[in-house]
C-alpha positions in Angstrom: 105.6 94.0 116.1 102.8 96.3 117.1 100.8 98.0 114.0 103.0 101.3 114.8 105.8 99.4 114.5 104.6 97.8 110.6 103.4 101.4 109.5 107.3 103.1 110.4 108.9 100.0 108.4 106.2 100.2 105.4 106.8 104.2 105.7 110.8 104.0 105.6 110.7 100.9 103.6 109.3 102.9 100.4 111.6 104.4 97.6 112.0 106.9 97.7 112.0 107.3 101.5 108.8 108.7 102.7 108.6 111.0 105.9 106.6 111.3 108.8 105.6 114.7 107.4 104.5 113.1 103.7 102.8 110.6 105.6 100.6 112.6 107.5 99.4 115.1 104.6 98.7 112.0 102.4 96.9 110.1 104.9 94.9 113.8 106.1 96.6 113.7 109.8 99.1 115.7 112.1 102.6 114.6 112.1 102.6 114.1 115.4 99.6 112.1 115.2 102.0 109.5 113.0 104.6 110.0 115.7 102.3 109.0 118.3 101.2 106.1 115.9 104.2 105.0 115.2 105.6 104.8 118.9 102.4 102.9 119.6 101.1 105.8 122.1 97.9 106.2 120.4 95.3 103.4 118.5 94.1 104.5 115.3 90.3 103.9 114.2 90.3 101.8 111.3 89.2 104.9 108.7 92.4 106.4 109.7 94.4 102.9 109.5 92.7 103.2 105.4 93.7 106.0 105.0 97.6 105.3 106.0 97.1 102.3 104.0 96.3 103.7 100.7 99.0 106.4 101.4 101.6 103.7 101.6 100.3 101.9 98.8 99.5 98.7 100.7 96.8 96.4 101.8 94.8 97.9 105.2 95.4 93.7 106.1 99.4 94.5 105.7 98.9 96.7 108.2 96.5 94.5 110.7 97.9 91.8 110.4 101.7 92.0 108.8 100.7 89.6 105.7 100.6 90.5 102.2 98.1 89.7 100.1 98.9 87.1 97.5 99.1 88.4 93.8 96.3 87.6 91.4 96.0 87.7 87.6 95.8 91.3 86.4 94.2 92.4 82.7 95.5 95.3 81.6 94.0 97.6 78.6 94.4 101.0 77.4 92.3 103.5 77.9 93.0 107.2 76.6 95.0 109.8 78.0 92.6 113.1 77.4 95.4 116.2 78.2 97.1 118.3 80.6 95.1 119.3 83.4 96.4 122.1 85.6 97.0 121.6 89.4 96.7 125.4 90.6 94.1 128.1 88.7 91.3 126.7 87.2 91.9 125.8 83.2 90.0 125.9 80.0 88.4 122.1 79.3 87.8 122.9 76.3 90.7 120.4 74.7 89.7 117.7 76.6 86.4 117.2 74.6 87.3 113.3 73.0 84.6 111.2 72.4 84.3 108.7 74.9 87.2 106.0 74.4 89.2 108.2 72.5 92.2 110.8 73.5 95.2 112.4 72.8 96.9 109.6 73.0 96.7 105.8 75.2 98.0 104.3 78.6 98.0 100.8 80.3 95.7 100.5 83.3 94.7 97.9 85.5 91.2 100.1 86.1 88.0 98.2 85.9 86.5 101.4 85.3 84.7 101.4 81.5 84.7 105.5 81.9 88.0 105.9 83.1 91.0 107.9 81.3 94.1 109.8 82.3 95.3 113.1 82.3 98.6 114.8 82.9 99.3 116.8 85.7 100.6 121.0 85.2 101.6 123.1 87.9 103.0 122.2 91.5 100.1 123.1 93.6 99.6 119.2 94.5 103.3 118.7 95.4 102.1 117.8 99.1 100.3 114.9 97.6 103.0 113.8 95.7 101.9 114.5 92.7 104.7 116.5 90.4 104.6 118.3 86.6 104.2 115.4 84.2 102.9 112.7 86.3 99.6 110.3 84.6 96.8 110.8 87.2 94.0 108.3 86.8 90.8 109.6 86.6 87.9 107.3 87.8 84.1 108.7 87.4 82.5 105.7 88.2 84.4 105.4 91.6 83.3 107.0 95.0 84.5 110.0 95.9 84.7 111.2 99.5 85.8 114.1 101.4 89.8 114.1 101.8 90.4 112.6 98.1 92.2 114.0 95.9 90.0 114.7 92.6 89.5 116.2 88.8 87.2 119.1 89.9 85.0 120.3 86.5 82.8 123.3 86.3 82.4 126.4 84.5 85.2 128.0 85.5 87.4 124.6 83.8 89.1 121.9 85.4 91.7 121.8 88.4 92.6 119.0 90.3 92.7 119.6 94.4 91.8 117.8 97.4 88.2 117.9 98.2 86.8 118.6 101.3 83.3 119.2 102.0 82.5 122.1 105.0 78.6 122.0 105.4 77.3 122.8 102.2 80.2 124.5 100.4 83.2 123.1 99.0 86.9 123.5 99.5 89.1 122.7 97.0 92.4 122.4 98.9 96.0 122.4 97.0 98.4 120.6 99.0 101.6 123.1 98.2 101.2 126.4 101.0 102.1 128.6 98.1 98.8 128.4 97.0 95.0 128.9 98.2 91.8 127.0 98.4 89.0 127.6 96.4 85.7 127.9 97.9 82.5 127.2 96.2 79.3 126.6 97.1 77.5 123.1 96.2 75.6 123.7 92.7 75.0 121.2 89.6 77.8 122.6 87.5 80.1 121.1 89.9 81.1 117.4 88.5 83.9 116.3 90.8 85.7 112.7 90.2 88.4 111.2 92.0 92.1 110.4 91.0 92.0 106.9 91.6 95.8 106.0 90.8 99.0 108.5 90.1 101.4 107.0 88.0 105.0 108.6 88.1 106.3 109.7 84.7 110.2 109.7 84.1 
């Protein structure tokens, strides 16, 4: 089995089913560039074989190699979940002012990040990233961010959560629903951007 071959079973192997379509927006490539993937046509570089990977939720090895990593011993802890953040228009922060450690209330997390909390997502802007009204998204300040993550963007307009993408030296924050626009800003030191490191599905 050819690593097209692994990525279409990992792909259709997920529940709830994910497409070629989902796929490619997560992973920040063309459908038909999964297609061509997939069919074995075309050799990804190994940043785009990452970024399928942590689309899918598995090891980049899974994917190299067809082996799964065996488990380790995980410590959980809480760490507070500060409020609802929306995913379209920029929002007031001004309820998510907790001391650190503290919040509105407290989640389990596998994080090893001492700063990290959660917040809950409003709004359907992020849709394309799979990320729905309700759903816990892990936010992880001391983890790097790079362009194509999805993040908590802060300034002084509020807070909104997009896909960041840099384009010389402004900054597009992208929602991943086509109902919506980007916002544009230029780089400037009110801008504190830090990425979603985890998005945990709320029933």
């Amino acid at each position: 089995m050819h690593i097209g071959e692994r990525i279409r079973a990992l792909r259709k192997g997920r529940q709830p089913r994910m497409t070629s379509t989902e796929l490619g927006l997560r992973a920040d490539i063309s459908q038909s560039y999964v297609i061509e993937i997939e069919s074995g046509r075309k050799n990804p570089s190994l940043e785009v074989l990452s970024r399928i990977a942590r689309a899918l939720g598995v090891s980049l090895t899974e994917i190299i190699s067809g082996t799964t990593p065996q488990p380790v011993s995980v410590r959980y802890r809480y760490i507070p979940v500060i409020n609802r953040v929306s995913c379209g228009e920029w929002m007031d922060f001004g309820d998510m002012e907790f001391p650190p450690g503290f919040g509105a209330d407290y989640e389990l997390t596998d994080s090893k990040d001492p700063n990290a909390f959660y917040v809950i997502a409003s709004g359907d802007s992020m849709v394309g990233g799979r990320i729905q009204e309700g759903d816990y998204l892990l936010v992880s300040p001391n983890m790097q961010y790079n362009s194509g993550d999805i993040v908590l963007a802060k300034s002084q307009e509020g807070v909104t959560v997009k896909r960041y993408m840099r384009k010389g030296e402004n900054v597009v924050l992208e929602p991943l629903n086509p109902a919506y626009r980007p916002i544009m800003l230029e780089a400037r030191n009110d801008l504190k951007l830090y990425k979603i490191a985890e998005i945990k599905i709320k029933l």
